[in-house]
C-alpha positions in Angstrom: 91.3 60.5 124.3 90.4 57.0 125.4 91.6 56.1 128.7 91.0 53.7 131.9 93.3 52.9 134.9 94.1 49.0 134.8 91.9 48.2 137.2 88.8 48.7 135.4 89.8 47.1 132.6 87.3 44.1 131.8 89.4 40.7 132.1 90.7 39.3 129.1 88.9 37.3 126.9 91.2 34.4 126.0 90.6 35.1 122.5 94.4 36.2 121.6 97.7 36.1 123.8 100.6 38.4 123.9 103.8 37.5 122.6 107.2 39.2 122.7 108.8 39.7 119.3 111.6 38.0 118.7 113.0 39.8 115.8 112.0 43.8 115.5 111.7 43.5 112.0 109.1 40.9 112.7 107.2 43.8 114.3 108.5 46.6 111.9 106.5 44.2 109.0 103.4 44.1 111.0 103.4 47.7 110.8 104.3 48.3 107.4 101.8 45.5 105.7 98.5 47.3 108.3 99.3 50.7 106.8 100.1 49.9 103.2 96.5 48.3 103.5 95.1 51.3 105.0 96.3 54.0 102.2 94.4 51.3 99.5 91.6 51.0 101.9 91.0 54.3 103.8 92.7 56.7 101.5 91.0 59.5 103.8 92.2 57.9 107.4 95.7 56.8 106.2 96.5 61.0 105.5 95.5 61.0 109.2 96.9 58.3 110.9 100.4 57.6 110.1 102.4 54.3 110.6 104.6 53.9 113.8 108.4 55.5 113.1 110.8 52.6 112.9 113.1 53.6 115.2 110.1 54.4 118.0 109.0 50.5 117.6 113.0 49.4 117.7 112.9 51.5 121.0 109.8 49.7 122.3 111.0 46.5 120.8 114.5 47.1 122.9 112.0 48.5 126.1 110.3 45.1 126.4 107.0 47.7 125.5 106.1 45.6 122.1 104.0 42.5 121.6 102.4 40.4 118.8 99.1 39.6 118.8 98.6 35.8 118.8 95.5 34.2 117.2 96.6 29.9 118.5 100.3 30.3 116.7 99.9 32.9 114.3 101.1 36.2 114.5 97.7 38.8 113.1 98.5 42.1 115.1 101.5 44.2 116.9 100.5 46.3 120.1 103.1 48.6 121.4 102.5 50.9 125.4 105.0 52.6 126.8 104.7 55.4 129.4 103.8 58.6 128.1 101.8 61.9 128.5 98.8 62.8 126.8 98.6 66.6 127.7 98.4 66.8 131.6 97.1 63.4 131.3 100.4 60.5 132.7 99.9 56.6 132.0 100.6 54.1 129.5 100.2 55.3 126.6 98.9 53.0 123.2 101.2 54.1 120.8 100.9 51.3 117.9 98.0 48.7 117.3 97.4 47.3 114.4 95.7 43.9 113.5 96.0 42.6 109.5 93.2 43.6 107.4 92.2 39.9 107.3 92.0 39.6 110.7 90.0 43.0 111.3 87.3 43.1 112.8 87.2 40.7 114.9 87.9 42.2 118.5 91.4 40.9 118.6 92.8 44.7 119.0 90.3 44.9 122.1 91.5 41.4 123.2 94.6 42.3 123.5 94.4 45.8 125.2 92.5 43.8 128.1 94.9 40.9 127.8 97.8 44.1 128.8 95.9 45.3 131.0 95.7 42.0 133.1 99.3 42.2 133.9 99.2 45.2 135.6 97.3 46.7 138.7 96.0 49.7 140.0 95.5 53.5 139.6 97.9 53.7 136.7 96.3 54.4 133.3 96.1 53.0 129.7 95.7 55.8 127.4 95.2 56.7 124.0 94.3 59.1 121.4 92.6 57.9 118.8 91.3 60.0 115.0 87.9 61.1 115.3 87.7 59.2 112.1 88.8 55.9 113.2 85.6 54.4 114.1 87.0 50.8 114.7 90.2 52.2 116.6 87.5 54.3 118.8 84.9 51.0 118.8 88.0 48.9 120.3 89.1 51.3 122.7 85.6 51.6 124.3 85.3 47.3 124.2 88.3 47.3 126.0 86.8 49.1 128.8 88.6 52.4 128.1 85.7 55.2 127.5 85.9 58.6 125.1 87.4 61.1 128.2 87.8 63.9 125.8 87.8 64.8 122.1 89.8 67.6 120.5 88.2 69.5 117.8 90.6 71.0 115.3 89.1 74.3 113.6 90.4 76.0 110.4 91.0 79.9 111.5 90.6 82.3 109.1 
């Protein structure tokens, strides 16, 4: 679990804004092209880490909890809070955020964690899990300002 309250979050970059989506299947094709991507890609990390459910991002999309990532006027990433729980743990939690395989790489998934984070204050947290096997995901999380708090280990019993 990554996590940091908004306060502590490093300011944002400029790099990339936050936009609303207008249409949810603007955002529901974000998702869809990222994780098609991934199963060719990361064969391994895609039976891990599934796509978004397509009514949770209409939810979010109808919640005002959903933006695009903007690189200038082009849309290259969706990034989806909304309050949650993470065990005993309350905040906002990162529930989608995706940038397109072109675009990866760059630090515009840390961007726009910080660029979030800037309009809010506080002791109120932004949370997330994140696969142990997701090295970027985890790499952005921690440039964003929010540290490793806690990892799970899953064991096979006999």
């Amino acid at each position: 679990m990554h996590l940091a309250r908004y306060r502590d979050v490093p300011a944002p970059d400029g790099r990339v804004r936050l936009a609303p989506f207008d249409d949810v299947e603007d955002a529901l094709t974000v998702v869809r092209r990222r994780y098609a991507r991934l199963v060719v890609d990361s064969p391994e990390l895609a039976r891990n880490v599934p796509a978004a459910d397509p009514a949770d991002v209409r939810e979010w999309h109808s919640a005002d909890r959903v933006r695009a990532i903007m690189l200038q006027d082009r849309i290259v990433g969706l990034f989806a809070v909304a309050p949650g729980r993470i065990g005993w743990i309350e905040g906002d939690e990162v529930n989608e955020e995706v940038v397109d395989a072109e675009f990866a790489g760059h630090g515009y998934a840390a961007s726009a964690q910080r660029a979030w984070a800037a309009g809010r204050t506080g002791d109120r947290l932004l949370v997330g899990t994140v696969d142990g096997h997701n090295h970027a995901s985890r790499a952005t999380a921690r440039r964003a300002g929010r540290p490793s708090v806690l990892d799970d280990v899953f064991l096979l019993l006999p």
